[in-house]
Every structure is written in C-alpha cells, then in structure tokens.
Gaussian input, Z-matrix of N, CA and C with variables (Angstrom, degrees):
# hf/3-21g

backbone

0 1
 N
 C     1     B1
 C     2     B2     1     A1
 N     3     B3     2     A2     1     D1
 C     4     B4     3     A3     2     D2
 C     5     B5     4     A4     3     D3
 N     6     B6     5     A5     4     D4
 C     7     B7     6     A6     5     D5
 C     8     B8     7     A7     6     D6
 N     9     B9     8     A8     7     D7
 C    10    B10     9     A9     8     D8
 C    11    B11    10    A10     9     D9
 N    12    B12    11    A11    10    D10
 C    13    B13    12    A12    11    D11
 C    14    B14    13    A13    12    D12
 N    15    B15    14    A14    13    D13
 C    16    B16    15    A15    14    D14
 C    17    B17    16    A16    15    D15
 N    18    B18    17    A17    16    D16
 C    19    B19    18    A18    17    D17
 C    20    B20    19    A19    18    D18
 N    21    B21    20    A20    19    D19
 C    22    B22    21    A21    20    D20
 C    23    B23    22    A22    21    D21
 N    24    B24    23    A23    22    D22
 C    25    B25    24    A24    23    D23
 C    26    B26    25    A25    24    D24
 N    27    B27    26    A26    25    D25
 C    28    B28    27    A27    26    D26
 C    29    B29    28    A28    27    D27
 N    30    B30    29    A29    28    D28
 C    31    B31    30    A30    29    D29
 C    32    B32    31    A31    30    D30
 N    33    B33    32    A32    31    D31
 C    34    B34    33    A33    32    D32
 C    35    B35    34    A34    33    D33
 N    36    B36    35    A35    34    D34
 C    37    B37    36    A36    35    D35
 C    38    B38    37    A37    36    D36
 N    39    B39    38    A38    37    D37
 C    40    B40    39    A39    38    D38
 C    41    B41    40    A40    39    D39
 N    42    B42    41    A41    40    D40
 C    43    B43    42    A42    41    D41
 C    44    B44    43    A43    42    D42
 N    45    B45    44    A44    43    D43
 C    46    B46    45    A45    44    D44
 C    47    B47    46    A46    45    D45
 N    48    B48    47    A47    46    D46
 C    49    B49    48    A48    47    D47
 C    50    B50    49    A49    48    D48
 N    51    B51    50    A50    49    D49
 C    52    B52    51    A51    50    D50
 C    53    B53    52    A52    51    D51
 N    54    B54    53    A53    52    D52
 C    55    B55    54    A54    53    D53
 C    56    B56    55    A55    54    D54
 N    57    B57    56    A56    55    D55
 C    58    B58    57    A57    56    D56
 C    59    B59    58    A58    57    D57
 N    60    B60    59    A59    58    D58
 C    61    B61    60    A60    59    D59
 C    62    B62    61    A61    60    D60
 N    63    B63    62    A62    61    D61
 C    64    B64    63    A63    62    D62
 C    65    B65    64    A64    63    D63
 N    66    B66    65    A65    64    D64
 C    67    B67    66    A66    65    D65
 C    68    B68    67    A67    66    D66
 N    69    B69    68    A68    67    D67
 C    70    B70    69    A69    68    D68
 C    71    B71    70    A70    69    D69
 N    72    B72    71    A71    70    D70
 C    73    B73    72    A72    71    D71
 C    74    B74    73    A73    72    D72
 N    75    B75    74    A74    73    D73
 C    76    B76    75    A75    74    D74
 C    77    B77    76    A76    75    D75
 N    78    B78    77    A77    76    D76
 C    79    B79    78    A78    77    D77
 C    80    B80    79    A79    78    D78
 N    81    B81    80    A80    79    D79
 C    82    B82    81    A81    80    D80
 C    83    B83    82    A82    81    D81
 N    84    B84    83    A83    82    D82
 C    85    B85    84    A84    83    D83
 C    86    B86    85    A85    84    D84
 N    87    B87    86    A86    85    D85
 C    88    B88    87    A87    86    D86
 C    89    B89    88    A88    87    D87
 N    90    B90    89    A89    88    D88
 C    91    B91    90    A90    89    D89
 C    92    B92    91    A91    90    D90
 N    93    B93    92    A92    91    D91
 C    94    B94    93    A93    92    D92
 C    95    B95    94    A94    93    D93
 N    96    B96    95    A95    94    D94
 C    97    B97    96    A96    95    D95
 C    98    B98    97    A97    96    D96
 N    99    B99    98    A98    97    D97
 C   100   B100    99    A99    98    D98
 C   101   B101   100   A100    99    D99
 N   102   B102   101   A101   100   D100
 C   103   B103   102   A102   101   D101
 C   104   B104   103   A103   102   D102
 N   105   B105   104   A104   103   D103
 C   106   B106   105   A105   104   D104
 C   107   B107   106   A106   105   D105
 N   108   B108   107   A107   106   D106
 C   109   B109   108   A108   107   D107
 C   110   B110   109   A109   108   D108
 N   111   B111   110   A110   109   D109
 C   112   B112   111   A111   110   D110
 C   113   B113   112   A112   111   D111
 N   114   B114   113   A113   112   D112
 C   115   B115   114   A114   113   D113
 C   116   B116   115   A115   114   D114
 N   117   B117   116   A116   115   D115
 C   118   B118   117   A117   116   D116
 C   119   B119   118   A118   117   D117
 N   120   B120   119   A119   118   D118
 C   121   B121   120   A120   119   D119
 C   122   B122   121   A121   120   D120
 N   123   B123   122   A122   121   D121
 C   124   B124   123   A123   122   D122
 C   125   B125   124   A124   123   D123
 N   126   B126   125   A125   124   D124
 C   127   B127   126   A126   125   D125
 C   128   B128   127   A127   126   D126
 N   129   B129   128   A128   127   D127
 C   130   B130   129   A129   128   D128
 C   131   B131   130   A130   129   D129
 N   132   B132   131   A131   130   D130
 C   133   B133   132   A132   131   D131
 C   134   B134   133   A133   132   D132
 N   135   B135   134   A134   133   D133
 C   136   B136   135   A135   134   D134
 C   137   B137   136   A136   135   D135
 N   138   B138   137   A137   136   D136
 C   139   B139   138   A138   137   D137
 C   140   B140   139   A139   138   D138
 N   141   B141   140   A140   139   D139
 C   142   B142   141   A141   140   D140
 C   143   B143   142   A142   141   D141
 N   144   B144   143   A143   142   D142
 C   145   B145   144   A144   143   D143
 C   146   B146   145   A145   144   D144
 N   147   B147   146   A146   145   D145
 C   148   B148   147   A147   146   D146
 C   149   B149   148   A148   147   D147
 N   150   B150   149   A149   148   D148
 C   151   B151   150   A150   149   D149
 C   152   B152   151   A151   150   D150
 N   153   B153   152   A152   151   D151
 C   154   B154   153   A153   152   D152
 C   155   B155   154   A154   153   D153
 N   156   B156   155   A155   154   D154
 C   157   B157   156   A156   155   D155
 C   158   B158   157   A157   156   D156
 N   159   B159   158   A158   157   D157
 C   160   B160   159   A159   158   D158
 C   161   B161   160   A160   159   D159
 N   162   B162   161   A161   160   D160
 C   163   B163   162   A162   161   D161
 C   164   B164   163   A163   162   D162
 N   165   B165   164   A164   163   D163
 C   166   B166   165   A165   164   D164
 C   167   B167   166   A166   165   D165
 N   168   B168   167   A167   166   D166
 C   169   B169   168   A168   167   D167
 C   170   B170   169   A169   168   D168
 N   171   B171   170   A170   169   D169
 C   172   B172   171   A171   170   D170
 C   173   B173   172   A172   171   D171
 N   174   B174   173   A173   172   D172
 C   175   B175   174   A174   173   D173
 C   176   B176   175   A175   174   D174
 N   177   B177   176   A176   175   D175
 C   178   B178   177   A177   176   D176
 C   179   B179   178   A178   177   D177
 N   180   B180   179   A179   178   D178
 C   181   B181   180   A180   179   D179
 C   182   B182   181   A181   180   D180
 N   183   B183   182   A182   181   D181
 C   184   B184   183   A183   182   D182
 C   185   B185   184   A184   183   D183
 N   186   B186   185   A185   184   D184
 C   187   B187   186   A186   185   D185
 C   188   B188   187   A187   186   D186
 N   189   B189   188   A188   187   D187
 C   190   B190   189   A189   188   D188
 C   191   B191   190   A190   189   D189
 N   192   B192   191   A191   190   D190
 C   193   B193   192   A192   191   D191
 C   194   B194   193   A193   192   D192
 N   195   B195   194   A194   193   D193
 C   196   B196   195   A195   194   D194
 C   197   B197   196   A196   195   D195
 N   198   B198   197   A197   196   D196
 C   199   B199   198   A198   197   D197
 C   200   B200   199   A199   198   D198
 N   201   B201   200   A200   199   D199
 C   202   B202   201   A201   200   D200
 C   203   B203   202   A202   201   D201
 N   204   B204   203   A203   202   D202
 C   205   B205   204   A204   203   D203
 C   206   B206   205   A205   204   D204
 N   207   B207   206   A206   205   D205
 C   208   B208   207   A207   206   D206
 C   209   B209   208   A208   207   D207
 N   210   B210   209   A209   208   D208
 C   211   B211   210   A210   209   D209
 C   212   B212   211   A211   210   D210
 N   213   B213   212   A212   211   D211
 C   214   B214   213   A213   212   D212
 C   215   B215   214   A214   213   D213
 N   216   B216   215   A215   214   D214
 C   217   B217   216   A216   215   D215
 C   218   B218   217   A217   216   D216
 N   219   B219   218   A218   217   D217
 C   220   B220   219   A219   218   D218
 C   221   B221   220   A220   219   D219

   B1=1.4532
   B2=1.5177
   B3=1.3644
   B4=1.4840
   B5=1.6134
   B6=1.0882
   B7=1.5256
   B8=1.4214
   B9=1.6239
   B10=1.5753
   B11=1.3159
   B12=1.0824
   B13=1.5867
   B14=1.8057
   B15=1.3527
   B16=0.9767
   B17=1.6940
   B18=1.1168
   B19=1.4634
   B20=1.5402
   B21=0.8924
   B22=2.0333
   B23=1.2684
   B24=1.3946
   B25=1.4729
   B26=1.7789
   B27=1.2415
   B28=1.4838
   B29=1.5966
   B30=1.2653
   B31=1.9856
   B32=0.9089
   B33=1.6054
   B34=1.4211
   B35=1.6063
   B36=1.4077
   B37=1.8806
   B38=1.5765
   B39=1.3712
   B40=1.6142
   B41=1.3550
   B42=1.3100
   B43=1.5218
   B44=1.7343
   B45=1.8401
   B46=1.5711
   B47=1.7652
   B48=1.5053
   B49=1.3006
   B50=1.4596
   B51=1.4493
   B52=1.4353
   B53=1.5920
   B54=1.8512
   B55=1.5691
   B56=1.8321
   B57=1.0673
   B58=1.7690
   B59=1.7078
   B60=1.4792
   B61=1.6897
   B62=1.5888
   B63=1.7091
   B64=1.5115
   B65=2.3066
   B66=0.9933
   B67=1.7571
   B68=1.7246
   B69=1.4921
   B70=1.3097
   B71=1.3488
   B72=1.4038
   B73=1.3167
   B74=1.7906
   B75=1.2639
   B76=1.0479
   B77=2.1083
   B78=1.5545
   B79=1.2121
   B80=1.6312
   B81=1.5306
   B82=1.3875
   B83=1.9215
   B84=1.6429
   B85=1.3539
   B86=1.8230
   B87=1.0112
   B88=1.1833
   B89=1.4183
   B90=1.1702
   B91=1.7577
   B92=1.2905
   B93=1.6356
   B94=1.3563
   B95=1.7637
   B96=1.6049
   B97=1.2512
   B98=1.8520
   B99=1.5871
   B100=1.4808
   B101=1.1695
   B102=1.5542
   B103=1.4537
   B104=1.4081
   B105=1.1088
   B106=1.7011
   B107=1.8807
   B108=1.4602
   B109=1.4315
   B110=2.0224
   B111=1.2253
   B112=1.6277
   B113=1.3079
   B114=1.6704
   B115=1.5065
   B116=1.2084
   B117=1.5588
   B118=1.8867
   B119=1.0140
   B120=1.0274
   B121=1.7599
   B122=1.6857
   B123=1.6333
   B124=1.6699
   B125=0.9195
   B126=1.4904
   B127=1.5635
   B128=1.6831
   B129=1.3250
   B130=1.2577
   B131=1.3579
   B132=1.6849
   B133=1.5297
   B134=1.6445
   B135=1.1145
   B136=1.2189
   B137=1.5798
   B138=1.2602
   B139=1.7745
   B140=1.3535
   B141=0.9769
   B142=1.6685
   B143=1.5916
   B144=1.5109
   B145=1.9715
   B146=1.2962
   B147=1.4956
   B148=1.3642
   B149=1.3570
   B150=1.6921
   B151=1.6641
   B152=1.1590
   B153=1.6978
   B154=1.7014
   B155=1.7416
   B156=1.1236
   B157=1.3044
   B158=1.7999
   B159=1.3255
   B160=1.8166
   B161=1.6115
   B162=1.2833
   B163=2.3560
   B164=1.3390
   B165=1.3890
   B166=2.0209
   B167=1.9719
   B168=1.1009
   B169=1.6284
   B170=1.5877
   B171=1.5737
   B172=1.1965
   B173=1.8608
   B174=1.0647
   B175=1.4163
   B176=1.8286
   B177=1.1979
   B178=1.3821
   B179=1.3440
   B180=1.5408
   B181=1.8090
   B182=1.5148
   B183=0.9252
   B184=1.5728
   B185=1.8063
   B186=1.5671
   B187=1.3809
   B188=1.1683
   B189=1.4847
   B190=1.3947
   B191=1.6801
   B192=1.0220
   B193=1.6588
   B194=1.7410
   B195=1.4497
   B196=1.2544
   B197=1.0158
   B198=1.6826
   B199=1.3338
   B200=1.7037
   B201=1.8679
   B202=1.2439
   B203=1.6214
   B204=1.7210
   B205=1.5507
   B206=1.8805
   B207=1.4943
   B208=1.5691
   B209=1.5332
   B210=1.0198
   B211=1.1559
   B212=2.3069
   B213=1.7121
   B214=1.3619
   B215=1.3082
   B216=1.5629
   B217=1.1206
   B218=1.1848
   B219=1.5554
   B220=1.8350
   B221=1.7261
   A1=108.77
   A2=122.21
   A3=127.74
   A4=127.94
   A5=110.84
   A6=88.36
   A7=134.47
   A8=106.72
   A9=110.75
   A10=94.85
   A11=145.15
   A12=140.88
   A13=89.77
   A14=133.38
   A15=101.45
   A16=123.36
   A17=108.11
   A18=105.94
   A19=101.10
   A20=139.04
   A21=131.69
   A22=88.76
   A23=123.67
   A24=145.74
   A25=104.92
   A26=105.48
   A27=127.20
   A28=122.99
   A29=93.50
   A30=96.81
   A31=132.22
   A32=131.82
   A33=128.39
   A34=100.33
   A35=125.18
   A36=107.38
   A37=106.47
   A38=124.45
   A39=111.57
   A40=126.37
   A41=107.00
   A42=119.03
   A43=109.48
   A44=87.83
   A45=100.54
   A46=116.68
   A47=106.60
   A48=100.16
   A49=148.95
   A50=91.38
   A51=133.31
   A52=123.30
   A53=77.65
   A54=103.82
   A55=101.28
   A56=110.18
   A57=124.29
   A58=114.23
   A59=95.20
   A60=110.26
   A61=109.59
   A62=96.58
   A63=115.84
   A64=95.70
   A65=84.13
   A66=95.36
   A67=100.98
   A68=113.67
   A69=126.01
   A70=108.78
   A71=117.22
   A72=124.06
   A73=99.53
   A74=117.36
   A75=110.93
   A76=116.13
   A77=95.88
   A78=109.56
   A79=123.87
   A80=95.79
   A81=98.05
   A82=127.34
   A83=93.42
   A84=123.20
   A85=103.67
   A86=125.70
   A87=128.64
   A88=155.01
   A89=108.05
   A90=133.06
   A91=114.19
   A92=117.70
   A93=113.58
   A94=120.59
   A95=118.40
   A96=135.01
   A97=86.40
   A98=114.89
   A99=99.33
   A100=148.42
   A101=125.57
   A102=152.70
   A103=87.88
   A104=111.82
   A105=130.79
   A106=110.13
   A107=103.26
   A108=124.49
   A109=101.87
   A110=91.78
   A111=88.14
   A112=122.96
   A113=107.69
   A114=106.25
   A115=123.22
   A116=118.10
   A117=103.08
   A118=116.55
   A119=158.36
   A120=168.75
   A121=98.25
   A122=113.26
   A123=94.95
   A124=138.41
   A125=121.39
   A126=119.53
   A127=105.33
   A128=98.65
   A129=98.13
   A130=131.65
   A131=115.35
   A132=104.53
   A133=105.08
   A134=141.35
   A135=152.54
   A136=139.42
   A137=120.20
   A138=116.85
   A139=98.19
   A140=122.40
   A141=101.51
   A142=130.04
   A143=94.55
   A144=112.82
   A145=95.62
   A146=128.23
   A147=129.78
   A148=113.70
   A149=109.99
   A150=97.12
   A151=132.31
   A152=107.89
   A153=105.54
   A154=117.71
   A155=134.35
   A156=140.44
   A157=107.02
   A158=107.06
   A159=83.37
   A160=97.36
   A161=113.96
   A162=113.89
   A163=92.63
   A164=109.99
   A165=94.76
   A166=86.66
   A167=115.37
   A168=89.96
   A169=126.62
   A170=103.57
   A171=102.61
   A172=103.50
   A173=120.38
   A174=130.82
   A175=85.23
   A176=120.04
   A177=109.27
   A178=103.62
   A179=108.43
   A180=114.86
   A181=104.70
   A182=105.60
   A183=113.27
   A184=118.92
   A185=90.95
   A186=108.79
   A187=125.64
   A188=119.59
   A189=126.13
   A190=126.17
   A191=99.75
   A192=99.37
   A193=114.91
   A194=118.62
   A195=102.95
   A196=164.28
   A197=97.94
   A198=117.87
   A199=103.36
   A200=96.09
   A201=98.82
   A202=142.67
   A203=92.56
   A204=113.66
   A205=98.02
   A206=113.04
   A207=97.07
   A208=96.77
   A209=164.09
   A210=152.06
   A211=113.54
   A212=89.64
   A213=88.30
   A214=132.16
   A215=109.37
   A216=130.31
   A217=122.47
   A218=112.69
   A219=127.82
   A220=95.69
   D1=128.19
   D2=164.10
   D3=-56.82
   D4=160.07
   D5=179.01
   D6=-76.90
   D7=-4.86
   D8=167.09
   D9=-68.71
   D10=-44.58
   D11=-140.28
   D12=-95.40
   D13=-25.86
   D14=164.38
   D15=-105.68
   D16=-6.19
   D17=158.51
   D18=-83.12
   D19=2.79
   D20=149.39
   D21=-62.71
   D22=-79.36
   D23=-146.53
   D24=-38.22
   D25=-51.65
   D26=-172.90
   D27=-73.03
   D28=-50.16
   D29=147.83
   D30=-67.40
   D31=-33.98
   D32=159.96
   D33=-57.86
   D34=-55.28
   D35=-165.94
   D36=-71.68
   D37=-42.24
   D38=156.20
   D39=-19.68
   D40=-56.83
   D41=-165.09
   D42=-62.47
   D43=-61.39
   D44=170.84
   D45=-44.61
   D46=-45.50
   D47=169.35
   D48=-52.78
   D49=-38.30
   D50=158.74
   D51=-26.79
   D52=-63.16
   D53=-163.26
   D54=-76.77
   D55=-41.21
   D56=171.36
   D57=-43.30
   D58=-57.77
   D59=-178.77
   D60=-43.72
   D61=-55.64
   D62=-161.23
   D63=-60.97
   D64=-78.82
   D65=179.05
   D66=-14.93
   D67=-70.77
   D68=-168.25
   D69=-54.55
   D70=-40.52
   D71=-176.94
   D72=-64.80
   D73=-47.13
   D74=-163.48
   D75=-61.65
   D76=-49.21
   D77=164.47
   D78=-34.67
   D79=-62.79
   D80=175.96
   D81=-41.36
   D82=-46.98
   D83=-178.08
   D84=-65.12
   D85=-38.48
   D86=144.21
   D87=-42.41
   D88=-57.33
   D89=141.89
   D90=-40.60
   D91=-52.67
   D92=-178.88
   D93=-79.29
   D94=-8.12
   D95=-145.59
   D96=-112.54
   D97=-46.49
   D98=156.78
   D99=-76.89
   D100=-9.04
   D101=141.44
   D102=-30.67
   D103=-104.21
   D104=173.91
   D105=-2.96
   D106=-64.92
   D107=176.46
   D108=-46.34
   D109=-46.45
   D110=-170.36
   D111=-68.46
   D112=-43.41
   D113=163.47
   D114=-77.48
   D115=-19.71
   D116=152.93
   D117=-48.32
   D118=-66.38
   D119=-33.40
   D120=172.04
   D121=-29.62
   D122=152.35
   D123=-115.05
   D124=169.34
   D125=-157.42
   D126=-112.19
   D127=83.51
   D128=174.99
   D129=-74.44
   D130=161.86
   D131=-159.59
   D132=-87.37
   D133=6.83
   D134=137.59
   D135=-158.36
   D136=-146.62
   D137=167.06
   D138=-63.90
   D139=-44.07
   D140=-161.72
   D141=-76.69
   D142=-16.53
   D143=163.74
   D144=-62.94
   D145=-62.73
   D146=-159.28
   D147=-59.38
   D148=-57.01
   D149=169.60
   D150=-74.28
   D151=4.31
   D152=162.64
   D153=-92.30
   D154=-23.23
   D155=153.32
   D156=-62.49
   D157=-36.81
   D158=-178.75
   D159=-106.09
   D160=29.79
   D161=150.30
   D162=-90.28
   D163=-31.90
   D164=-153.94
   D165=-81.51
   D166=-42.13
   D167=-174.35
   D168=-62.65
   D169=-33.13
   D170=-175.01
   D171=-74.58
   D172=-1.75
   D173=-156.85
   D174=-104.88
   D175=-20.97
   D176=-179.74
   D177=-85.65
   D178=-58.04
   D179=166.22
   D180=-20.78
   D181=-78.80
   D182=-167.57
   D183=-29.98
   D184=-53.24
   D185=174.76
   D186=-68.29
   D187=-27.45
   D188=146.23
   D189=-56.33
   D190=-52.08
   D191=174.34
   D192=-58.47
   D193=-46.28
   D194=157.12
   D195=-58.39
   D196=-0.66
   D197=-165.59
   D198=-111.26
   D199=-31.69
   D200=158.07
   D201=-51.31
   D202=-31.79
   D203=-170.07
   D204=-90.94
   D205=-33.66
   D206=167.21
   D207=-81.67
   D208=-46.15
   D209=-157.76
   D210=-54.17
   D211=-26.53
   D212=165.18
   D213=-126.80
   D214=35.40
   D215=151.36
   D216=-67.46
   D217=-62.22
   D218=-158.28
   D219=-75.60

C-alpha cells in the first residue's frame, strides 16, 4: 500500500472510530438520563425517599465505572 492509501486507510478507521465512540457515548448518556427519568417520575413521600433513590443511582454509576476500570485492566 502507498502512502495515500494508508493515510486513506487511517482516516477511514479514525472516522469509524470516531463514529463508535460518539454512538456509545450517546447510549451511555441515555441509560443514565432514564435512571434519572425514573426517579423523577416518583412521588416520593419525602427527602429521604428522594435521597435514597438518587444513592442507589449514583451507587450504580459507581459500579459501572469499576467494572469499567477492571474491564481495562485484564
């Protein structure tokens, strides 16, 4: 391969990469935006329902991120 063909080569997988990142990002941003949606959406009987539905989400976050951070270890 010449070097246009691999500087082609490398902008097309950038792009593709690009395009992968963005999607996932979006998903994620989503997932976390209906979490959110759910404990809006109830009517809890005071502060203390509310800050116990928003420990357990951020408590899922959390658990996601760690699994993320062993996930790019192994």
């Amino acid at each position: 391969m010449g070097d246009k063909g691999q500087e082609s080569f490398i902008k097309e997988m950038q792009n593709r990469f690009d395009k992968k990142l963005r999607e996932q990002e979006i998903s994620v941003i989503e997932h976390w935006r209906d979490q959110l949606t759910r404990v809006l959406s109830m009517k809890p009987e005071g502060v203390g329902a509310l800050q116990t539905q928003i420990k357990k989400v951020s408590e899922m976050m959390n658990n996601r991120v760690i699994n993320i951070k062993r996930s790019q270890s192994d």
